[in-house]
N, C-alpha and C positions, 0 to 999 in steps of 0.2 A: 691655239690661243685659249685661255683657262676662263672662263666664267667669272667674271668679278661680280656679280649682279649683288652680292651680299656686302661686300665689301666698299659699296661706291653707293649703297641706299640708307643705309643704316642711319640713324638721325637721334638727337638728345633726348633724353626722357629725363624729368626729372624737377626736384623743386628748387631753380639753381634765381642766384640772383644778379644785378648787375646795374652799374650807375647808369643813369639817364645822362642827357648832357646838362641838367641842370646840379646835378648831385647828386640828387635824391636819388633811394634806392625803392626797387619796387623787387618782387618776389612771387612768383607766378609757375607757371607752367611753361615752358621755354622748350623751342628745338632749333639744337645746331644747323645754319643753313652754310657750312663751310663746307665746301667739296672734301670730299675724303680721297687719299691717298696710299691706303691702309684699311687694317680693321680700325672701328672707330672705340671711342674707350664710352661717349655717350648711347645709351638707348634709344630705339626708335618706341615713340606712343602707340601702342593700338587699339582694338574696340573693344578688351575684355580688360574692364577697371580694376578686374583683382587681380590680375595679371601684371600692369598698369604700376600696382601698389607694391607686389613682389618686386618688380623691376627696380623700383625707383628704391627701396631697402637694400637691396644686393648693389647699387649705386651709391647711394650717401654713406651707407656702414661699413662697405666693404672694398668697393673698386677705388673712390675719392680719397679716402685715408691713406691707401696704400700710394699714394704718387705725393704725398707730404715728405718733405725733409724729415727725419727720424726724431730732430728735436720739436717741429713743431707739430708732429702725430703725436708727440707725448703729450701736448699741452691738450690734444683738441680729444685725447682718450684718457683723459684724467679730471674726473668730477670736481676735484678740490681747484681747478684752475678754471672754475666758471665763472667767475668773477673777474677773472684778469684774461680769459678769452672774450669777454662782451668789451671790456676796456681796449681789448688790443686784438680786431679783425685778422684772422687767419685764411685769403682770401687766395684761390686758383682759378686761372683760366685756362677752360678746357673747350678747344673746338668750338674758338670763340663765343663763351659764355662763360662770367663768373660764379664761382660756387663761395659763395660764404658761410664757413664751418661752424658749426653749432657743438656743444660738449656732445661727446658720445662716453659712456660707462663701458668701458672695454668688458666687463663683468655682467654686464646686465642686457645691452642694450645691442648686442653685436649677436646676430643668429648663429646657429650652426649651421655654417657654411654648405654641407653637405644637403642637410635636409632641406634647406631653401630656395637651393639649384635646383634641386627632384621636384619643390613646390610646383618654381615656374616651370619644367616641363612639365607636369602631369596640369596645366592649365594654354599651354599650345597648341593650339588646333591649326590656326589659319596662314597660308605664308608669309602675312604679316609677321607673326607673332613669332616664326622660327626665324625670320632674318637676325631676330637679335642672339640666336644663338653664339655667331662668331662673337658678337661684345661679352657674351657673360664666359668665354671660354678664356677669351683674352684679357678678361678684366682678374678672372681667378689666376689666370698664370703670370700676371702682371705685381699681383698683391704676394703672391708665392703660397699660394693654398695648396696644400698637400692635399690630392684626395685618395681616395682607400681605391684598391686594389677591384679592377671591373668598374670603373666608372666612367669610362666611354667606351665600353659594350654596351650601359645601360643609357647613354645618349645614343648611339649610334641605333640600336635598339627601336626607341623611343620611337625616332626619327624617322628610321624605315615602316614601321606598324604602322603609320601616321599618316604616311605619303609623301615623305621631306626627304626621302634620302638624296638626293643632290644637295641638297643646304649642308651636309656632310662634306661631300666633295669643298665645295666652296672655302670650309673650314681648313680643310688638308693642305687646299691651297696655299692657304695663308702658317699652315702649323709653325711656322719661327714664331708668331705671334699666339696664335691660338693653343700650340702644344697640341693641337690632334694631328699624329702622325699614325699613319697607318702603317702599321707592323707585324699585326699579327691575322689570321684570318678569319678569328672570330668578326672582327669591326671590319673585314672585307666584304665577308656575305654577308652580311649583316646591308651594306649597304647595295650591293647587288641584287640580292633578292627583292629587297625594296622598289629598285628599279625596275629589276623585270617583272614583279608586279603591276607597275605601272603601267609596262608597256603590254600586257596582257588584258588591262583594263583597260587600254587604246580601243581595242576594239577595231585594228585595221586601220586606224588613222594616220597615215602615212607619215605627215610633216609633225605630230606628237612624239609617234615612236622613233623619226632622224634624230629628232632636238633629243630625245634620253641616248639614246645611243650614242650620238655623241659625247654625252656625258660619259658614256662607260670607254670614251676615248681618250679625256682629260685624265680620270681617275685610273688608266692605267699608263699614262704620261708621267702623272706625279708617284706611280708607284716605282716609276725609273730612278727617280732626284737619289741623291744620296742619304738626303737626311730621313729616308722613309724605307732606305732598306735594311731590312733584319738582318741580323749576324748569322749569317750562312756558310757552309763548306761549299758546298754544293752547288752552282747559278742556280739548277734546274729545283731547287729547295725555295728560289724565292718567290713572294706572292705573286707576280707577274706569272709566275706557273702553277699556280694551284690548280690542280685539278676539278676543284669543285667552283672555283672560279671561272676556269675556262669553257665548262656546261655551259653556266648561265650565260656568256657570252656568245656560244652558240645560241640562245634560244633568240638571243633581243638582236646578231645578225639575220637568222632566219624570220625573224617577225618581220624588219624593214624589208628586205627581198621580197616575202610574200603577198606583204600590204601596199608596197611600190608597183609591182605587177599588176594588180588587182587595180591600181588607179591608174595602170599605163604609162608608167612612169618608166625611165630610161632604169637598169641596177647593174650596168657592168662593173661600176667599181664596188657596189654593195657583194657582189658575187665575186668578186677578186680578194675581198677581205675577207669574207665568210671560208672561202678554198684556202684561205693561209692559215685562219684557225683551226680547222678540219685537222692542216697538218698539223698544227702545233697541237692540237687534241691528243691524235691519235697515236704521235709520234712520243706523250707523256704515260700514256696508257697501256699500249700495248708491250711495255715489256711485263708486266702487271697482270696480266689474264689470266694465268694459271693464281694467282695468288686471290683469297679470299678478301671480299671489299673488308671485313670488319678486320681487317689484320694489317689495312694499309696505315701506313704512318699516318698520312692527314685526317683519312676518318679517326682514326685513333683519337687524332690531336682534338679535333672538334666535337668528339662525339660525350652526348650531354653527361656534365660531372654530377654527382650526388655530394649533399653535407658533408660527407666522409673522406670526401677527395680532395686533396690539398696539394698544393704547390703543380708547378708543370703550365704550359699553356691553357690559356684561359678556352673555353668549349662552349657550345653553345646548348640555350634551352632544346629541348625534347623537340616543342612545335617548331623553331626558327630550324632546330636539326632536318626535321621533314621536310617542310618546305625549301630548305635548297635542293637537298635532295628531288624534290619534285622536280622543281623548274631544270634541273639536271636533265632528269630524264627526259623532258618535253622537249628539249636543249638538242639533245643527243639525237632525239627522233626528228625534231623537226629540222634538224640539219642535215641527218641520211635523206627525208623525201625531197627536198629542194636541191640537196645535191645527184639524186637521181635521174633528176629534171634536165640537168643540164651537161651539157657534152663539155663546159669547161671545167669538168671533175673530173675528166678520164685519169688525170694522172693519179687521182687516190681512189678509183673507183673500184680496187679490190680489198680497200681497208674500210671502206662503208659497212661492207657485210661483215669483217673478219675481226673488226676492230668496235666502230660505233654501236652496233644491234647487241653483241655480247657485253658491254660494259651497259648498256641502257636495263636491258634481260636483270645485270646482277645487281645493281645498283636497285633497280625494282624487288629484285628478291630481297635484297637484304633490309627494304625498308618494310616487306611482309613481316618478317623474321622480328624485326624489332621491336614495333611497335604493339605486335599481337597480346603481350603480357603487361601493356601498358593501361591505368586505369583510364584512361583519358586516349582508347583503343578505338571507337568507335567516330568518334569527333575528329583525332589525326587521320583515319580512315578517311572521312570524306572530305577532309581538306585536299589530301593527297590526290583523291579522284576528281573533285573540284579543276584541279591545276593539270593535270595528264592525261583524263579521259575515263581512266578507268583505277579498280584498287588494284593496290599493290598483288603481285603473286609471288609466291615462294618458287623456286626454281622445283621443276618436276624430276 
């Protein structure tokens, strides 16, 4: 069952207005109290007012116009008809509240859409403030905003850096409305590492790191649907099998197992699911062994693009490149020790050593190799030990 938590909270933002029962109109600050069904097309308010003022702009100029009949969006984006728009109310009800449209200068007064979107995220901090992300995803793809190429790598991004990567999931959920569908595996790990993030800054806290894991249960539930899988030859090409995906879900099984124990807590199904990934791991990797990681197709795919590199799958920055890689490795390890532990491994207990320790070893080598000529060599260096224990080594 998927998370609605965004999609059932979300609430009006905005400066909308509406008759009283006497007639009179008043014009305020208003929020929809209509159950939602859906993503909602209004904003929710919250405690950062320039945030607040972004919202309520990408609202009146940009989400509102677009759900106008085409003749009367003419009238309400054409200056010369302000006089016969004050004469003749051009009025919508939306989630039970009406909006009464005011002239807008299609030329003047309408942002770039692009820059305005970046505005209000680079002013989202709090989970308030990301819930409205599904409205401004849905409200652009509502209006038919074309956006440029990498523009939700750079929410998904955002989002995960932030600590929001589930409000992603939430989105994907809904992608008939929102248009974020997850396709490629830049916007995968991207929101994986986010999570296992998180569940590494759990700190052991058992019922924190269930509730994300779960989540990494939803989001690979919706990576089944159809309208979210990529055009493949191959099953074993789709993101459901990414290799650098399927690390990180080693790590955030081994973290509930470990932290479960630790509070005494029952993990046979936790260690029944972790022993199915193990095979699904090892069973993707091991034809691969002889072959150098930097020559694999997926590192290929993701591995960070320069100015000069044009068209092909989108790849990820330098740091987000590292850090999967990390959580990979801590992935990989922390899944050989807990699978060590337990006699309900026997059946893969010759691919722990033969399979998991050698792909962890090179995956560590090659993130020595990488990064060593990088200006920015020292700083990825102790992220990388930050998250694995120790630096990277180059294979001997």
């Amino acid at each position: 069952m998927y998370n609605r938590t965004a999609r059932t909270t979300l609430q009006g933002l905005g400066r909308l207005s509406r008759s009283t029962p006497t007639g009179s109109a008043w014009t305020g600050r208003c929020f929809s109290t209509t159950p939602h069904h859906g993503v909602p097309v209004l904003f929710r308010e919250t405690e950062n007012p320039k945030l607040d003022k972004i919202l309520n702009e990408i609202q009146e100029k940009i989400i509102l116009p677009a759900r106008l009949p085409p003749k009367k969006r003419a009238v309400v984006l054409d200056p010369s008809k302000r006089s016969y728009l004050e004469q003749n109310p051009i009025v919508i009800e939306v989630e039970g509240l009406e909006h009464n449209f005011t002239t807008i200068d299609k030329h003047h007064d309408i942002p770039s859409t692009t820059k305005i979107f970046y505005d209000a995220l680079d002013q989202m901090e709090t989970a308030r403030d990301w819930r409205n992300l599904a409205t401004m995803l849905a409200g652009y793809k509502s209006a038919n905003i074309k956006t440029r190429a990498g523009f939700h790598g750079k929410v998904a991004r955002t989002a995960s850096d932030r600590g929001f990567a589930t409000v992603l999931i939430d989105c994907a959920n809904e992608a008939d409305k929102t248009g974020f569908y997850i396709r490629n595996k830049e916007l995968l790990n991207h929101i994986l590492t986010g999570i296992t993030t998180q569940i590494t800054a759990a700190e052991g806290d058992w019922e924190q790191i269930q509730k994300l894991v779960r989540r990494i249960d939803s989001l690979l539930d919706i990576l089944q649907r159809p309208s979210h899988r990529e055009d493949v030859r191959d099953p074993r090409d789709r993101l459901l099998y990414s290799m650098t995906a399927r690390g990180q879900i080693l790590l955030a099984r081994s973290a509930l197992v470990k932290a479960k124990q630790e509070a005494g807590e029952p993990t046979e199904k936790e260690l029944e699911l972790l022993l199915e990934d193990i095979k699904v791991f090892t069973s993707l990797w091991e034809p691969l062994l002889e072959q150098q990681v930097a020559e694999i197709p997926e590192f290929v795919e993701l591995y960070p693009k320069t100015k000069k590199s044009y068209g092909g799958p989108p790849g990820l920055s330098l740091r987000a490149y590292v850090l999967s890689l990390a959580h990979n490795v801590k992935g990989i390890r922390a899944a050989h020790h807990t699978a060590k532990q337990h006699p309900e491994f026997n059946s893969v207990d010759e691919k722990l050593d033969s399979v998991l320790l050698p792909v962890a070893n090179a995956i560590d080598s090659y993130v020595a190799e990488l990064i060593v000529s990088s200006p920015k060599s020292s700083e990825l260096t102790e992220a990388y030990k930050t998250l694995v224990g120790h630096e990277p080594k180059k294979a001997s």
